[in-house]
CHARMM-style PDB file with segment names, atoms N, HN, CA, C and O in Angstrom:
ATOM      1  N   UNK     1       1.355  -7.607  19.231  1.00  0.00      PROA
ATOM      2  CA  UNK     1       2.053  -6.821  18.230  1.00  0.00      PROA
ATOM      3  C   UNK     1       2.177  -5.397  18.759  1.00  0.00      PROA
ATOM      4  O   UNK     1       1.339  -4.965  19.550  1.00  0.00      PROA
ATOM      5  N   UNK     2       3.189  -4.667  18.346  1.00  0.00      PROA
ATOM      6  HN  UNK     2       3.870  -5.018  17.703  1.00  0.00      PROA
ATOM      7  CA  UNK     2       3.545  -3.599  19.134  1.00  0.00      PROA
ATOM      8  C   UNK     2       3.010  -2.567  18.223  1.00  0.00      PROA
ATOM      9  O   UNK     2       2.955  -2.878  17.033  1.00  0.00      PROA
ATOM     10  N   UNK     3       2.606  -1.393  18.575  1.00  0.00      PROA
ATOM     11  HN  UNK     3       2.650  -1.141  19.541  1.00  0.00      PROA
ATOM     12  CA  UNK     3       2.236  -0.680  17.995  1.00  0.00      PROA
ATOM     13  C   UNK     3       3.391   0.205  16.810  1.00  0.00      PROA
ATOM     14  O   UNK     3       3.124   0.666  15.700  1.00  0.00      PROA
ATOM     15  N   UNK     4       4.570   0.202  17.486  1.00  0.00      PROA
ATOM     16  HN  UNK     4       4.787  -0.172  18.388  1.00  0.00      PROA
ATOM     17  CA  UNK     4       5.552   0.924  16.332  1.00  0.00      PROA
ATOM     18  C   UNK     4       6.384  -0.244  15.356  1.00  0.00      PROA
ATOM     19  O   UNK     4       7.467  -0.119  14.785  1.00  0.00      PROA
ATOM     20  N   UNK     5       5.569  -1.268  15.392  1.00  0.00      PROA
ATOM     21  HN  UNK     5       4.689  -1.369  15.856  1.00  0.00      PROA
ATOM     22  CA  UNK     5       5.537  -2.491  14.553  1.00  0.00      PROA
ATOM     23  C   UNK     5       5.029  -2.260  13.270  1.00  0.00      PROA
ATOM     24  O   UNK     5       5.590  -1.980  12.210  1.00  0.00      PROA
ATOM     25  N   UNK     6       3.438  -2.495  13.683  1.00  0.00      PROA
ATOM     26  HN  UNK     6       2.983  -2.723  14.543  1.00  0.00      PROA
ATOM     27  CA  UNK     6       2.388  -1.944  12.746  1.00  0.00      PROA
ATOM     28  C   UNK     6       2.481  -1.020  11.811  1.00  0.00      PROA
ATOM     29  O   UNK     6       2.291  -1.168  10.604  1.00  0.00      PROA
ATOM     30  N   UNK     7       2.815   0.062  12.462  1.00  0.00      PROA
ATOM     31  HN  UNK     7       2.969   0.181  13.443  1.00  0.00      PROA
ATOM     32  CA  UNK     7       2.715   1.381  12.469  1.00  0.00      PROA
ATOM     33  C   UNK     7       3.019   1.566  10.741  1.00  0.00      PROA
ATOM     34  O   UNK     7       2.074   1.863  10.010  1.00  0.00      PROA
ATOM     35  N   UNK     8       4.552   1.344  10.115  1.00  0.00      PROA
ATOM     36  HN  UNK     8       5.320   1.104  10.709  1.00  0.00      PROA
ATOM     37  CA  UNK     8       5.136   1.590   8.926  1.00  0.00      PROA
ATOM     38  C   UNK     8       4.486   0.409   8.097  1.00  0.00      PROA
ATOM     39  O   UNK     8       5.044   0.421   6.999  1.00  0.00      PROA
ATOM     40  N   UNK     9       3.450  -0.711   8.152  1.00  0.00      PROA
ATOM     41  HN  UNK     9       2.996  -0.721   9.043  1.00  0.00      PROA
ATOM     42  CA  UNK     9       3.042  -1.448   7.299  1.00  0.00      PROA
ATOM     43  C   UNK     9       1.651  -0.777   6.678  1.00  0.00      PROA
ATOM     44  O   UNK     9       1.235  -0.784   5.520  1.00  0.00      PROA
ATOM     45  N   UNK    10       1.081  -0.188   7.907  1.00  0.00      PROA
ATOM     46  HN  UNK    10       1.419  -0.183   8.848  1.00  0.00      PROA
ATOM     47  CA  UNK    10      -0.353   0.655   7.321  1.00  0.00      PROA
ATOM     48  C   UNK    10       0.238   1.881   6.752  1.00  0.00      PROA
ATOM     49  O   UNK    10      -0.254   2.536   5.832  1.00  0.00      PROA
ATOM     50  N   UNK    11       1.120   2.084   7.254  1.00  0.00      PROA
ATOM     51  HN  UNK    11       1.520   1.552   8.001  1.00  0.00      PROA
ATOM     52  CA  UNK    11       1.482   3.672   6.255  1.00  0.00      PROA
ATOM     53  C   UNK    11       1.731   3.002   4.922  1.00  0.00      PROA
ATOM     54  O   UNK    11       0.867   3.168   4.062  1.00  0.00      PROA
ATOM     55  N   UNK    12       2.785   2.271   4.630  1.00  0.00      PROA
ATOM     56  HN  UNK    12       3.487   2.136   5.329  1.00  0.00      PROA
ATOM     57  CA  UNK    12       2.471   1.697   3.539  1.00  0.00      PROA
ATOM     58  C   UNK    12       1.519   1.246   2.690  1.00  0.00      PROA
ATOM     59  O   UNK    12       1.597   1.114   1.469  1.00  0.00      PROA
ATOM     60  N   UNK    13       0.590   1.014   3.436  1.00  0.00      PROA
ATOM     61  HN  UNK    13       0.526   1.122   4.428  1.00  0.00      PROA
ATOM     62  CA  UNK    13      -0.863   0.256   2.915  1.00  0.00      PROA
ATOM     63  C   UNK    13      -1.485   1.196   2.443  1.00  0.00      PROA
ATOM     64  O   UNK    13      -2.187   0.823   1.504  1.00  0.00      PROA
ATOM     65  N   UNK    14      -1.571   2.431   2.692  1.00  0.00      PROA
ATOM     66  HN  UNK    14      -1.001   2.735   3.455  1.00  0.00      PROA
ATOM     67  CA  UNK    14      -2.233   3.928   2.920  1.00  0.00      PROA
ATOM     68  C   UNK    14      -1.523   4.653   1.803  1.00  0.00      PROA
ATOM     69  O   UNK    14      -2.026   5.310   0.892  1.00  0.00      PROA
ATOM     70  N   UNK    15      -0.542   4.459   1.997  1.00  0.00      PROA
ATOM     71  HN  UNK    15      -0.132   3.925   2.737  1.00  0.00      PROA
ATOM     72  CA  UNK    15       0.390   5.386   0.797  1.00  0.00      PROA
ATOM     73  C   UNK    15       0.059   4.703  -0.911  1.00  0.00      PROA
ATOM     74  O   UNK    15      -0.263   5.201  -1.990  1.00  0.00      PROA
ATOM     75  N   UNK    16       0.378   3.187  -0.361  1.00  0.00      PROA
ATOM     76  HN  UNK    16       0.640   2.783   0.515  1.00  0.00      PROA
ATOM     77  CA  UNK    16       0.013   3.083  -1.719  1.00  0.00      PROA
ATOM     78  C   UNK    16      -1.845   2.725  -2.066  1.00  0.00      PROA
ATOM     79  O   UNK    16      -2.084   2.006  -3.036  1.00  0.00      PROA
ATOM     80  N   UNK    17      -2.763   3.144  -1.419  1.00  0.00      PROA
ATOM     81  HN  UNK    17      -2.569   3.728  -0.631  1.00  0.00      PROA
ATOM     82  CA  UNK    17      -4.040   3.250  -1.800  1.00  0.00      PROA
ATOM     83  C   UNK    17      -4.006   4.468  -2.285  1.00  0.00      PROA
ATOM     84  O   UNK    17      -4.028   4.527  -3.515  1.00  0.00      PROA
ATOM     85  N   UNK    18      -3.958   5.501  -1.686  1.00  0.00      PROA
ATOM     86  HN  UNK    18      -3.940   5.453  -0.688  1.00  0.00      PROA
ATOM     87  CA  UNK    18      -3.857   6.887  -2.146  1.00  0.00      PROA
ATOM     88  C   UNK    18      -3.296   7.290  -3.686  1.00  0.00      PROA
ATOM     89  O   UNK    18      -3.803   8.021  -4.537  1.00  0.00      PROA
ATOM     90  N   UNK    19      -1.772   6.347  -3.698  1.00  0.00      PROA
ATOM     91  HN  UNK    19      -1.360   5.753  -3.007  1.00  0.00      PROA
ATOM     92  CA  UNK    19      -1.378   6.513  -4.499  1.00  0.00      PROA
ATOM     93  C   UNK    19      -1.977   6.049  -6.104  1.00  0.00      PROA
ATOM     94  O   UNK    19      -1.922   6.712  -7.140  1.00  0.00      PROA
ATOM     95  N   UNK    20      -2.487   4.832  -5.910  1.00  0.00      PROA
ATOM     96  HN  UNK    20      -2.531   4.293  -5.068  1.00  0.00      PROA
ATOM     97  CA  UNK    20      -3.152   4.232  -6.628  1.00  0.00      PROA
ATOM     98  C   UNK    20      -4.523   5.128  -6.811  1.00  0.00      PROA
ATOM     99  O   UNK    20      -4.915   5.152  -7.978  1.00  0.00      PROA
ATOM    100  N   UNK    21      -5.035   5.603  -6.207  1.00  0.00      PROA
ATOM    101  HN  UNK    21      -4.717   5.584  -5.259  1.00  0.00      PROA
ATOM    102  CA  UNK    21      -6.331   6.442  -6.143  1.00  0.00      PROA
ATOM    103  C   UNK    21      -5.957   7.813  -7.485  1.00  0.00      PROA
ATOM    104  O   UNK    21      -6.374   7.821  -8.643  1.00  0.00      PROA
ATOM    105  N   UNK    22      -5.197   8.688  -6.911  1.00  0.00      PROA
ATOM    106  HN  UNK    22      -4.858   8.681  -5.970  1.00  0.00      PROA
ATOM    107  CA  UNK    22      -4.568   9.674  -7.764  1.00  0.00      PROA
ATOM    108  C   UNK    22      -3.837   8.955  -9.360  1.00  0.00      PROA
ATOM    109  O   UNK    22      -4.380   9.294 -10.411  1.00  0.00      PROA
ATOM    110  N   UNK    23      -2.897   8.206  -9.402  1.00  0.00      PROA
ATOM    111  HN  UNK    23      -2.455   7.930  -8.548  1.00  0.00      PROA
ATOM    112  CA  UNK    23      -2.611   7.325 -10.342  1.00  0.00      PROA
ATOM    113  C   UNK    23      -3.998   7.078 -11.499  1.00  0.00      PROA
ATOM    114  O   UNK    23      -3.882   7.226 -12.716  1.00  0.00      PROA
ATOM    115  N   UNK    24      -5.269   6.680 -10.801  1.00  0.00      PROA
ATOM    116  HN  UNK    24      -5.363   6.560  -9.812  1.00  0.00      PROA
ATOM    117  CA  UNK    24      -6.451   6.798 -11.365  1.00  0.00      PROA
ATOM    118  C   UNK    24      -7.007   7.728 -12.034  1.00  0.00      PROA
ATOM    119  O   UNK    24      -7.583   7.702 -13.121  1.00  0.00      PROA
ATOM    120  N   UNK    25      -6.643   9.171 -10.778  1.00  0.00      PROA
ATOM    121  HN  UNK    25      -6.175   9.192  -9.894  1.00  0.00      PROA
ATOM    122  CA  UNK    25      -7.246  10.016 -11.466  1.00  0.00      PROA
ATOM    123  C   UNK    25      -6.568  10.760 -12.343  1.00  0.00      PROA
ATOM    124  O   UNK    25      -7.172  11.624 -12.978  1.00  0.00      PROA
ATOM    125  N   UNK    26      -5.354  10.573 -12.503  1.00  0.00      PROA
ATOM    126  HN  UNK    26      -4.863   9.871 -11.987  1.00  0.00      PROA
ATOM    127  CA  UNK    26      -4.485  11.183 -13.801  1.00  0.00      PROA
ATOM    128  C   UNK    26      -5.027  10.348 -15.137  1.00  0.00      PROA
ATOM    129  O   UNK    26      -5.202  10.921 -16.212  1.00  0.00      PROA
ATOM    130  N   UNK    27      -5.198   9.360 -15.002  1.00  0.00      PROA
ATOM    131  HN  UNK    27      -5.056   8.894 -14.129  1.00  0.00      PROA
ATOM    132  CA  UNK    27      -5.830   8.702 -15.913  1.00  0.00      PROA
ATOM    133  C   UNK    27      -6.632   9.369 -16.558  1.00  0.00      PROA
ATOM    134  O   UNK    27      -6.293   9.986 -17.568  1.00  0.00      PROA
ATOM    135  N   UNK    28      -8.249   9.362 -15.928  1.00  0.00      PROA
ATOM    136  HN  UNK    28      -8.524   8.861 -15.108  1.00  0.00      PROA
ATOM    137  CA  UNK    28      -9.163  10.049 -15.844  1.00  0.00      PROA
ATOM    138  C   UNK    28      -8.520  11.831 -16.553  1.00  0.00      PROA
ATOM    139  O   UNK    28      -8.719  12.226 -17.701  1.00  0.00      PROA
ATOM    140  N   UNK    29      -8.140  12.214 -16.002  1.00  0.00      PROA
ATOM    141  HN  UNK    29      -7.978  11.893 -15.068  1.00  0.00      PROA
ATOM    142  CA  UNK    29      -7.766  13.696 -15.984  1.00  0.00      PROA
ATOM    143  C   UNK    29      -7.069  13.850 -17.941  1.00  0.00      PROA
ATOM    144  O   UNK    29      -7.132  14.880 -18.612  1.00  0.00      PROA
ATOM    145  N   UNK    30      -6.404  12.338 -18.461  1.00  0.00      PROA
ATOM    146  HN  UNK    30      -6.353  11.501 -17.917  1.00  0.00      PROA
ATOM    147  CA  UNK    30      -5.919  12.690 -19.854  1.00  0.00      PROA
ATOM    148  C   UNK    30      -4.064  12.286 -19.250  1.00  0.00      PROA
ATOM    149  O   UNK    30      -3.462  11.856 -20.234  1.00  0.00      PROA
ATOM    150  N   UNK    31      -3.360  12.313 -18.310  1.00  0.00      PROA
ATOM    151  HN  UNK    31      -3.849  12.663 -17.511  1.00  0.00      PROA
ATOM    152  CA  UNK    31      -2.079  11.860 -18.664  1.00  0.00      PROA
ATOM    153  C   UNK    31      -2.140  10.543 -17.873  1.00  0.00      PROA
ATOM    154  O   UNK    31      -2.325  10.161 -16.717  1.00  0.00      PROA
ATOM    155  N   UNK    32      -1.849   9.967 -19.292  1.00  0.00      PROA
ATOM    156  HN  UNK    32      -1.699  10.277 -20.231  1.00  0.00      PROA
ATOM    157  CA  UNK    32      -2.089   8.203 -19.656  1.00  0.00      PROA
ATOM    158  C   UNK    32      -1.031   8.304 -18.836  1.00  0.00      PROA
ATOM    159  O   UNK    32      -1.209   8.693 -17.681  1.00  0.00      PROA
ATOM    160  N   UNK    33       0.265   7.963 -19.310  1.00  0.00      PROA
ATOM    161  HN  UNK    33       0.409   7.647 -20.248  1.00  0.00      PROA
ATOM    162  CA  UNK    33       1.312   7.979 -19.128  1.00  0.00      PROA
ATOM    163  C   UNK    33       1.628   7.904 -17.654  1.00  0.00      PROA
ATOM    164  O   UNK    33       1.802   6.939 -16.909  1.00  0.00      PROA
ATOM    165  N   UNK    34       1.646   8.972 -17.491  1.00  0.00      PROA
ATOM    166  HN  UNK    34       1.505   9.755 -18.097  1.00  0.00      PROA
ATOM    167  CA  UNK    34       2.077   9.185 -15.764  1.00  0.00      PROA
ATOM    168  C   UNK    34       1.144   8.420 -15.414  1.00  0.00      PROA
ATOM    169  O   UNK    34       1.510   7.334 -14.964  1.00  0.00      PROA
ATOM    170  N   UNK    35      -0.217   8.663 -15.480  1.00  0.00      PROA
ATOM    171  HN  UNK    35      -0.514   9.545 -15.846  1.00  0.00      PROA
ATOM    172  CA  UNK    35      -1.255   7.333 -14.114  1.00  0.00      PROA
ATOM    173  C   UNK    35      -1.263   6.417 -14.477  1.00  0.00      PROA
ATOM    174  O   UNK    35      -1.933   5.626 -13.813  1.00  0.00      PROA
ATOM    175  N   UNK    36      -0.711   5.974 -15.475  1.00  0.00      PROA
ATOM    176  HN  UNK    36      -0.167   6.617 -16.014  1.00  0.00      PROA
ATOM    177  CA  UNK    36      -0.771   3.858 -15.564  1.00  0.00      PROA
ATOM    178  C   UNK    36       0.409   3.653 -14.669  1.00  0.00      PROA
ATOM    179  O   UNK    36       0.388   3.216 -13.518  1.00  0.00      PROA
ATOM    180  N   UNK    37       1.472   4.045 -15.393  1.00  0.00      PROA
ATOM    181  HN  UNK    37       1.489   4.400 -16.327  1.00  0.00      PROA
ATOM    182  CA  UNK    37       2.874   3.922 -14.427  1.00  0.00      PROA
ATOM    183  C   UNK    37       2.943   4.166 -13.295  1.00  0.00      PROA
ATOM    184  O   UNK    37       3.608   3.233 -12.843  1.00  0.00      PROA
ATOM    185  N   UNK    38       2.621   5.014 -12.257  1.00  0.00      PROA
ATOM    186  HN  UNK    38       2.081   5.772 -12.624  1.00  0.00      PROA
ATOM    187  CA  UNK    38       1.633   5.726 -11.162  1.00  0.00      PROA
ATOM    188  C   UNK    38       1.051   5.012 -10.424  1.00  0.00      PROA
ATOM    189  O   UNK    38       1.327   4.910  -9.229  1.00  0.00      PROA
ATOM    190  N   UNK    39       0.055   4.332 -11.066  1.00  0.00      PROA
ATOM    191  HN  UNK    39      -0.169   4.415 -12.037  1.00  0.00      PROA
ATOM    192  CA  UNK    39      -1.368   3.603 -10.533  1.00  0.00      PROA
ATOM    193  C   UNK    39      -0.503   2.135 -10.016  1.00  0.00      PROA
ATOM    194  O   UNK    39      -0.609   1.438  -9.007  1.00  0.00      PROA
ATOM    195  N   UNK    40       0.524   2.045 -11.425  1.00  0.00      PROA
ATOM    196  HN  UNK    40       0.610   2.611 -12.244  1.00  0.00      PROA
ATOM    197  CA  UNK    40       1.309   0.819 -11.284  1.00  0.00      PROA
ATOM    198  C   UNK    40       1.866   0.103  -9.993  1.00  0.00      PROA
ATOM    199  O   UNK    40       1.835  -0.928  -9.322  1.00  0.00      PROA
ATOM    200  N   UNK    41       2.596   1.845 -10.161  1.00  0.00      PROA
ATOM    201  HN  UNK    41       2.621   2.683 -10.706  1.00  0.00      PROA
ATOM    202  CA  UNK    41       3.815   1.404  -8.280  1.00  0.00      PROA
ATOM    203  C   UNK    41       3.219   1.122  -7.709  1.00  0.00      PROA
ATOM    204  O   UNK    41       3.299   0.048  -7.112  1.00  0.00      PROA
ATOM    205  N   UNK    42       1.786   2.415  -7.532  1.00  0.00      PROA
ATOM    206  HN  UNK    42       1.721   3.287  -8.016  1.00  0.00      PROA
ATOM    207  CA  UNK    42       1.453   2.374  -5.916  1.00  0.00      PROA
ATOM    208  C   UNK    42       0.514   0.915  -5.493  1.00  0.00      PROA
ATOM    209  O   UNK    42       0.423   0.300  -4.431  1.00  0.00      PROA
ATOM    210  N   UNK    43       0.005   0.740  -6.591  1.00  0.00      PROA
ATOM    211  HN  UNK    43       0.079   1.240  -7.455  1.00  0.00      PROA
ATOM    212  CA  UNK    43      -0.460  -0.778  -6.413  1.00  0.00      PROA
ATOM    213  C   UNK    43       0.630  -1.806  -6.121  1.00  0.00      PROA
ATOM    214  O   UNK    43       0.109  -2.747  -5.522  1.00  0.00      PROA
ATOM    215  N   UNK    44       1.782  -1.976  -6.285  1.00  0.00      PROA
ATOM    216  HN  UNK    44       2.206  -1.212  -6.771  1.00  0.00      PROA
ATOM    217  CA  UNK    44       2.829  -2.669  -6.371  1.00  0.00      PROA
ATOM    218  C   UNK    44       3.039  -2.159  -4.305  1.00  0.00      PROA
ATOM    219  O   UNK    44       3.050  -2.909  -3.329  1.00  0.00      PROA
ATOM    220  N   UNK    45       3.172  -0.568  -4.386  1.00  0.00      PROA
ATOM    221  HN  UNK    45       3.162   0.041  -5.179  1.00  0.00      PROA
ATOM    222  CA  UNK    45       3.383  -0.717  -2.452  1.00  0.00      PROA
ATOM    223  C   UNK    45       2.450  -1.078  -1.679  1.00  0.00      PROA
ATOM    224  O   UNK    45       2.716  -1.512  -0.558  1.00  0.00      PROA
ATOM    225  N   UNK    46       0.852  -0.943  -2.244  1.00  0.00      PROA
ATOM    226  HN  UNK    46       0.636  -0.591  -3.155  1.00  0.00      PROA
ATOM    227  CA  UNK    46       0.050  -1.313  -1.136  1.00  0.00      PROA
ATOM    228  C   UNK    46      -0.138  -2.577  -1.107  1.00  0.00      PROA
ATOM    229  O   UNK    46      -0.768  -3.149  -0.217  1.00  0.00      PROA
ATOM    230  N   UNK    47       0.510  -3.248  -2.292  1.00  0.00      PROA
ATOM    231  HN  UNK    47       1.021  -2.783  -3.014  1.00  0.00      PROA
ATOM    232  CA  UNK    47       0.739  -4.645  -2.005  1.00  0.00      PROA
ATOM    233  C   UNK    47       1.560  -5.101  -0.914  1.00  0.00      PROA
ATOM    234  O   UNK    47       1.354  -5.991  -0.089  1.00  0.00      PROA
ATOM    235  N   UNK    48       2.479  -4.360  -1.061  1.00  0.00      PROA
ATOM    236  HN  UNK    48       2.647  -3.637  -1.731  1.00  0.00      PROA
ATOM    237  CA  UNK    48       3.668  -4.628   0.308  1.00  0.00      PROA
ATOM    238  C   UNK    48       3.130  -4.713   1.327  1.00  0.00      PROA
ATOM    239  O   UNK    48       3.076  -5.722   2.031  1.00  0.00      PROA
ATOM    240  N   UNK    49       2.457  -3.213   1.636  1.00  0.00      PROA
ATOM    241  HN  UNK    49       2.501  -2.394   1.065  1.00  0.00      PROA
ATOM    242  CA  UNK    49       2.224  -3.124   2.568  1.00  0.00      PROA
ATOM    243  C   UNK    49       1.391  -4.050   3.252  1.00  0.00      PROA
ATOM    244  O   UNK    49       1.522  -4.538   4.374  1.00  0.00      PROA
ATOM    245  N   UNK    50       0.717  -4.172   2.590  1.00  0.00      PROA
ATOM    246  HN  UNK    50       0.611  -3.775   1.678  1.00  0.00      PROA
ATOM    247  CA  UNK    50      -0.729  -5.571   2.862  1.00  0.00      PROA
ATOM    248  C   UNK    50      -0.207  -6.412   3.296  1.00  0.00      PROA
ATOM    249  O   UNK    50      -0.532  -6.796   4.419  1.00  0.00      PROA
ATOM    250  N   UNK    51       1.068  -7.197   2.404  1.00  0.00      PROA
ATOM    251  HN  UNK    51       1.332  -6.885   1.491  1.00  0.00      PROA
ATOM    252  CA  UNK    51       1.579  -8.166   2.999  1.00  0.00      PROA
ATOM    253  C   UNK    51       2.357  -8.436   3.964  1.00  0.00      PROA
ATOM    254  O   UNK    51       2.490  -9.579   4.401  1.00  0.00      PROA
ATOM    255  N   UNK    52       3.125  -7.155   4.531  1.00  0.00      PROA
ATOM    256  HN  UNK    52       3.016  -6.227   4.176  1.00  0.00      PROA
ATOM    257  CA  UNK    52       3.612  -6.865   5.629  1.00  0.00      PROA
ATOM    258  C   UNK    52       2.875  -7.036   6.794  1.00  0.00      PROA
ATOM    259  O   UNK    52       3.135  -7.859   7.671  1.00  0.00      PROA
ATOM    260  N   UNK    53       1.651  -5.987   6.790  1.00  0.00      PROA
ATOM    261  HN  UNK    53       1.440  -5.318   6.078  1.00  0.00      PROA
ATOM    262  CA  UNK    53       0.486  -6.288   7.775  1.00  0.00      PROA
ATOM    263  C   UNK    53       0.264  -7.940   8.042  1.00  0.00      PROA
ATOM    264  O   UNK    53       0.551  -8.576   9.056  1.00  0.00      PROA
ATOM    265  N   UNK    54      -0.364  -8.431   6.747  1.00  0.00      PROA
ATOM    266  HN  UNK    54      -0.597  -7.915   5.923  1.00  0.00      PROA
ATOM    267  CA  UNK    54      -0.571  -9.664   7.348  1.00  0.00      PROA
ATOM    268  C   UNK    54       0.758 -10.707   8.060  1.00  0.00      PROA
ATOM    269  O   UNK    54       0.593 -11.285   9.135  1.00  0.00      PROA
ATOM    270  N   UNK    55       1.847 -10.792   7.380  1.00  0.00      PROA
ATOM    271  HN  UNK    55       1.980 -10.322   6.507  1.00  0.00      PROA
ATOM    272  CA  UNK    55       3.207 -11.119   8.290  1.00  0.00      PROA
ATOM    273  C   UNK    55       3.146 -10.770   9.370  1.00  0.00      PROA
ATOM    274  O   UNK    55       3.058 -11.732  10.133  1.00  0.00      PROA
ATOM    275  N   UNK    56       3.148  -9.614   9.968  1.00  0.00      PROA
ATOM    276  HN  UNK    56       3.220  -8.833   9.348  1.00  0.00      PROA
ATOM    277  CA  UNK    56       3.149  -8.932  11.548  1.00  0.00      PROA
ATOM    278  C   UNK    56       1.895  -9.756  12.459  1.00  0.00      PROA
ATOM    279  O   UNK    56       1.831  -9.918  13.678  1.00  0.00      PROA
ATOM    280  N   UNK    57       1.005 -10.173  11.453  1.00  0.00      PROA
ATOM    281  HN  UNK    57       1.057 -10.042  10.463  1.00  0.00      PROA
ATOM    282  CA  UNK    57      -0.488 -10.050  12.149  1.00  0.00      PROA
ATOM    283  C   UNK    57      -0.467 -11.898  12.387  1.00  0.00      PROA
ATOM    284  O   UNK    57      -1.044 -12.525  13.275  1.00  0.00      PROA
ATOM    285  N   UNK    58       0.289 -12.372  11.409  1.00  0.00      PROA
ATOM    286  HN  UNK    58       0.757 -11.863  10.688  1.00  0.00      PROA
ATOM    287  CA  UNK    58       0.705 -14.114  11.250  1.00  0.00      PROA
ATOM    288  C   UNK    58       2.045 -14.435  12.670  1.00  0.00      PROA
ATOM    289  O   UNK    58       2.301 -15.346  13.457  1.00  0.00      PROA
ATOM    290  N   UNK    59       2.530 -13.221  12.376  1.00  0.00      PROA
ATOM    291  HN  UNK    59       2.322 -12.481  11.737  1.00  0.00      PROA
ATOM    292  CA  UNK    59       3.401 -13.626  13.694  1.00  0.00      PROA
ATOM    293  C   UNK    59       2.410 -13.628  14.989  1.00  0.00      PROA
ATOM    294  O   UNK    59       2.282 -14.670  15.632  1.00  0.00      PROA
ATOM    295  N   UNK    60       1.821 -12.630  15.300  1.00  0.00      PROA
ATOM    296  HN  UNK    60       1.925 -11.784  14.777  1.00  0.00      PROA
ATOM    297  CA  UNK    60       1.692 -11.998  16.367  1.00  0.00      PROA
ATOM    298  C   UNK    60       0.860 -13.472  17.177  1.00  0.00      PROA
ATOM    299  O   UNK    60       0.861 -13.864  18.344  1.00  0.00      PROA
ATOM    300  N   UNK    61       0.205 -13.994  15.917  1.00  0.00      PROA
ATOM    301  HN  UNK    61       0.205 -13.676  14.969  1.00  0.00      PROA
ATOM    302  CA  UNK    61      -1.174 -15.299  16.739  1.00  0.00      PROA
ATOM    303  C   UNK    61      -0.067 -16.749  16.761  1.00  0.00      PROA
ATOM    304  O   UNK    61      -0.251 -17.819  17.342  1.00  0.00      PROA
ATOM    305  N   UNK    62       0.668 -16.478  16.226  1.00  0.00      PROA
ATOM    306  HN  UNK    62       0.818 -15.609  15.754  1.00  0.00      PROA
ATOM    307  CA  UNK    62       1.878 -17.780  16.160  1.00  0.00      PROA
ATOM    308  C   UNK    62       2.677 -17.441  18.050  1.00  0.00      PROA
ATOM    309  O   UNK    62       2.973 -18.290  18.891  1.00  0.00      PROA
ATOM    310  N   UNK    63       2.780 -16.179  18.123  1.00  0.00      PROA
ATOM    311  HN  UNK    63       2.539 -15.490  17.440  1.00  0.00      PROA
ATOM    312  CA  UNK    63       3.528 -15.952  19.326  1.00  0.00      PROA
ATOM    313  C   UNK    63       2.982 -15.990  20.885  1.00  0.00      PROA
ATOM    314  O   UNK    63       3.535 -15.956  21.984  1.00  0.00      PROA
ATOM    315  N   UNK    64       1.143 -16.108  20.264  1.00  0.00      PROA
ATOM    316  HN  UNK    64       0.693 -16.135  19.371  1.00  0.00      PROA
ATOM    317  CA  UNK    64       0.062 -16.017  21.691  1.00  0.00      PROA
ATOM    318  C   UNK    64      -0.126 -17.587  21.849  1.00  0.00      PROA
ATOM    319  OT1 UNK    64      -0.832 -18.037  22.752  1.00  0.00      PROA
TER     320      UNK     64
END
């Protein structure tokens, strides 16, 4: 697997942990609103991303 493969699935993976992290803490902080919806997406991208990773990572042992 090539490295500028990878590369945009962990950013994804990353973006939406983070995002989900903060999403939390708006919660926490009193605006419901924004961090459920918030917490929502970014859980929704680091899903992607996850599953992207593992696709890349399913090819890569299919191709050795």
């Amino acid at each position: 697997m090539d490295k500028k493969e990878k590369s945009p699935a962990k950013m994804t993976l990353t973006f939406g942990i983070i995002g989900f992290l903060a999403g939390i803490g708006l919660l926490l902080g009193g605006n419901i609103l924004i961090g459920s919806f918030g917490s929502i997406a970014s859980a929704g991208l680091a899903y992607k991303g996850y599953k992207d990773l593992k696709e890349l990572k399913n090819s890569e042992d299919k191709n050795t």
